[in-house]
C-alpha positions in Angstrom: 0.0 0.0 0.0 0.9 3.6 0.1 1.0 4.4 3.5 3.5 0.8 3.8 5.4 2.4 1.1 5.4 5.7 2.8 6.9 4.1 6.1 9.2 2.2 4.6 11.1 5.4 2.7 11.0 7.2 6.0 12.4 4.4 7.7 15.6 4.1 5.7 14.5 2.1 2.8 16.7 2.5 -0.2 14.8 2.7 -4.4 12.4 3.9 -6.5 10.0 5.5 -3.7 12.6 6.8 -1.8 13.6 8.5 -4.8 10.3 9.8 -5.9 9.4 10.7 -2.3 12.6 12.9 -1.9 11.9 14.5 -5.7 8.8 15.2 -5.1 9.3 16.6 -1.5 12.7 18.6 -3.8 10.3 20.4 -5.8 7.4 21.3 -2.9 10.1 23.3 -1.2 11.0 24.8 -4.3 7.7 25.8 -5.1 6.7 27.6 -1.6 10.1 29.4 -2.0 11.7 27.5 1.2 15.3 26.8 -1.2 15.9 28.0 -4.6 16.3 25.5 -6.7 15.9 21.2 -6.8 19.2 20.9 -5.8 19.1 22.5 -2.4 15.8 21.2 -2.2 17.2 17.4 -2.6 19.8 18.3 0.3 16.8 19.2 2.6 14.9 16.8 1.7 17.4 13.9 2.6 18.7 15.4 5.4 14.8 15.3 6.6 14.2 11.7 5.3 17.5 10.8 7.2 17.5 12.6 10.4 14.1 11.1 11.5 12.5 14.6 10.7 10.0 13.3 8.6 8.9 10.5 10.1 8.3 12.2 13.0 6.3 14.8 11.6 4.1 11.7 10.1 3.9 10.2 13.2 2.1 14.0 14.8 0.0 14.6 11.6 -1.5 10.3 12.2 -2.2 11.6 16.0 -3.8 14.4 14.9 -5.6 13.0 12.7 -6.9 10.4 14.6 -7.7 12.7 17.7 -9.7 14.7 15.0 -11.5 11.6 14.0 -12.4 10.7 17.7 -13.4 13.7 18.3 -15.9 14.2 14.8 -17.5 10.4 15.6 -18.4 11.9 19.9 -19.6 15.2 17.8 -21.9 13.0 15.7 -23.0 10.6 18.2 -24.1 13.7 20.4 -26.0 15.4 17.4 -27.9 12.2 16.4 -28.8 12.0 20.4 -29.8 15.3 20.9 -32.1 14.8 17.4 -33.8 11.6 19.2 -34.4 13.4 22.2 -35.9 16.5 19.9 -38.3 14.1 18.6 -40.4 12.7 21.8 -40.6 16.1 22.9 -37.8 16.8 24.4 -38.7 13.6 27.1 -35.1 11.9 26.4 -33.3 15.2 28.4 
């Protein structure tokens, strides 16, 4: 899969994704004018991949995401409750 592809680059593995990954990561710094060119890009986006950077900024954006996702499904469940109890007339509160 992608995210097992994804992990795998930011773990160390060596190929074609890792490649990709760092390339494409290259030309996204470029482009929001964080280095100025592919090559300097490349630098920082090794040094990233290598240092643990990356992975660990993964890791917070899977939390967060998660937390996010808890925190939607307790919003729903409390909506579709307080819709019930709107419907017998209020006798559920």
């Amino acid at each position: 899969t992608n995210a097992a592809a994804t992990r795998a680059v930011l773990s160390g593995a060596q190929g074609a994704h890792r490649d990709i990954v760092l390339l494409n990561a290259a030309a996204a710094l470029v482009v929001v004018g964080t280095v100025v060119d592919l090559a300097e890009g490349l630098v920082r986006a090794v040094e990233s991949v290598d240092s643990g950077a990356a992975a660990g900024c993964l890791e917070r954006l899977v939390r967060l995401s998660r937390s996010e996702a808890s925190q939607a499904e307790a919003g729903q469940a409390q909506a579709g409750q307080a819709v019930r109890g709107a419907g017998d007339g209020g006798s559920a509160r």
